[in-house]
N, C-alpha and C positions, 0 to 999 in steps of 0.2 A: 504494500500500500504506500501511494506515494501521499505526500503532506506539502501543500504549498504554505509558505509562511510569507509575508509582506512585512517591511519594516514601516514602522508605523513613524511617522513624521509629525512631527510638531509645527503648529502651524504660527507665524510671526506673531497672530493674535493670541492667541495663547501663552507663549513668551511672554508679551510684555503686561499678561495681566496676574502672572503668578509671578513680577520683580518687584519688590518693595519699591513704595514712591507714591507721592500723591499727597491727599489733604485727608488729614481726619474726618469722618462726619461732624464735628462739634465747629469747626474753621469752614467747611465748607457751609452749614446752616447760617453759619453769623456773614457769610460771604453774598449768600441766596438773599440773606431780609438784607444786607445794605443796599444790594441791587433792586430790589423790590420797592425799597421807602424810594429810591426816586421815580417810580413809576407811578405811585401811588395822585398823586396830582396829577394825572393823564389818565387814571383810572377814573377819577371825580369826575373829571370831564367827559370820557365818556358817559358815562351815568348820569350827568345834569343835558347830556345830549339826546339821548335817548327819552327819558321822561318829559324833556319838552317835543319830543316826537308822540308820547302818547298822549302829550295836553293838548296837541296841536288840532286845528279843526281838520275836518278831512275834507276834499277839494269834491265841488258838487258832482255829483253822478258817479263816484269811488263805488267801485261795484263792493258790497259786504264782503266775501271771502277775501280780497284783496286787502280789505283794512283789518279783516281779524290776520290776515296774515303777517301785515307790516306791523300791528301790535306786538303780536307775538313775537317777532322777530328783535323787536325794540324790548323787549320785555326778557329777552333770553341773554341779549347781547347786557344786561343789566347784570345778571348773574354771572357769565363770563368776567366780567370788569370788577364786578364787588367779589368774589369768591378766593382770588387771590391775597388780600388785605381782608379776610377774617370780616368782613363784613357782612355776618349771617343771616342781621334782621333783612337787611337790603334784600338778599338771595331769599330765604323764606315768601318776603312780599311777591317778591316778581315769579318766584315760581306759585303763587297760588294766582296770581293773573294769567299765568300762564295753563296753569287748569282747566281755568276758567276760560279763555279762550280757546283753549283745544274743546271743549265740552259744546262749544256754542254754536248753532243750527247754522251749514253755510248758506243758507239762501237768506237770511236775514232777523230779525227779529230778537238777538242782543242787547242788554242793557247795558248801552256806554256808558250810564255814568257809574257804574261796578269800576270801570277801567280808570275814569278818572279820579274815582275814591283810590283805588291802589297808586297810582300815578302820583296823586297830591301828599298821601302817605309815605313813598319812597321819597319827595322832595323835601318832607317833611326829617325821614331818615338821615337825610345826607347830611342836612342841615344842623343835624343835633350833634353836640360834643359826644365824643365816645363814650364818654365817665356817665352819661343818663341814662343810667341800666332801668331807672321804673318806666320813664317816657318810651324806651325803647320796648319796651319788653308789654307798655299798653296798648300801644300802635299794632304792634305783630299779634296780639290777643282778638283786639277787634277787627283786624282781617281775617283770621282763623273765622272768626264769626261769620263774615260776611260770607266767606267761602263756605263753611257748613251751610247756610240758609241759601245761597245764589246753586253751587254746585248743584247737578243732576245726583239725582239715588243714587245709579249704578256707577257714576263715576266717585262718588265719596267714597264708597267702598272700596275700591279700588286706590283710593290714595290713602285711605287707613291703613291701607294693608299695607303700603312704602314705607309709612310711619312708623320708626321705632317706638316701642313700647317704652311708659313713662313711666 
């Protein structure tokens, strides 16, 4: 019986990731947030961008699905910009608009002013010092509301079910 054997070869990548070298994670986290804190004022601005896109009026004959669309979209791009900078209430708000938009009939018949209580709510977020954990924490309470009362059945339940347990 014969045996063939292959020498097994080490690949360049491989090499250079079993040589010591590099940054600790502890250098590389404090290295991530200094890069981050100057991002964070371009973060605002998107986010004060976006909310006056969803305060904005919508231009006459805006076919519905089109404006629940650009809501949505203004309202995701919210989360994206707040998510990085630990800005949870923000993310919380705009994904419960975001719910609520995905939930809402496209041929029409939407209550926009659901979207501009969230909207004036998130302007309201931005706006507030970090350090106002009750204000923040009543705003995000009475949207949870809104959202249980506005939300469809089937879809509540379906977001409960995402909800970690308290």
């Amino acid at each position: 019986m014969t045996v063939i054997t292959h020498v097994q070869r080490r690949s360049r990548l491989a090499e250079m990731v079993d040589r010591p070298g590099g940054v600790s994670v502890g250098v590389a986290l404090a290295q991530a947030q200094a890069n981050l804190g100057g991002l964070r004022d371009q973060a605002c601005a998107i986010i004060a961008d976006n909310i006056a896109v969803l305060l904005a009026e919508p231009a006459p004959g805006t076919i519905e699905a089109l404006r629940l669309d650009l809501a949505y979209s203004a309202s995701n791009q919210i989360i994206d910009a707040a998510s990085p900078f630990a800005m949870d209430d923000l993310c919380t708000a705009a994904k419960g608009l975001c719910d609520l938009l995905d939930a809402a009939p496209r041929q029409g018949g939407f209550d926009w002013r659901i979207a501009t209580v969230h909207a004036q709510a998130m302007k309201l977020l931005l706006s507030l010092p970090t350090d106002a954990a009750a204000p923040r924490a009543a705003i995000v309470e009475n949207l949870a509301e809104v959202l249980k009362r506005k939300l469809p059945v089937q879809s509540q339940t379906a977001h409960q079910a995402v909800q970690p347990a308290a």
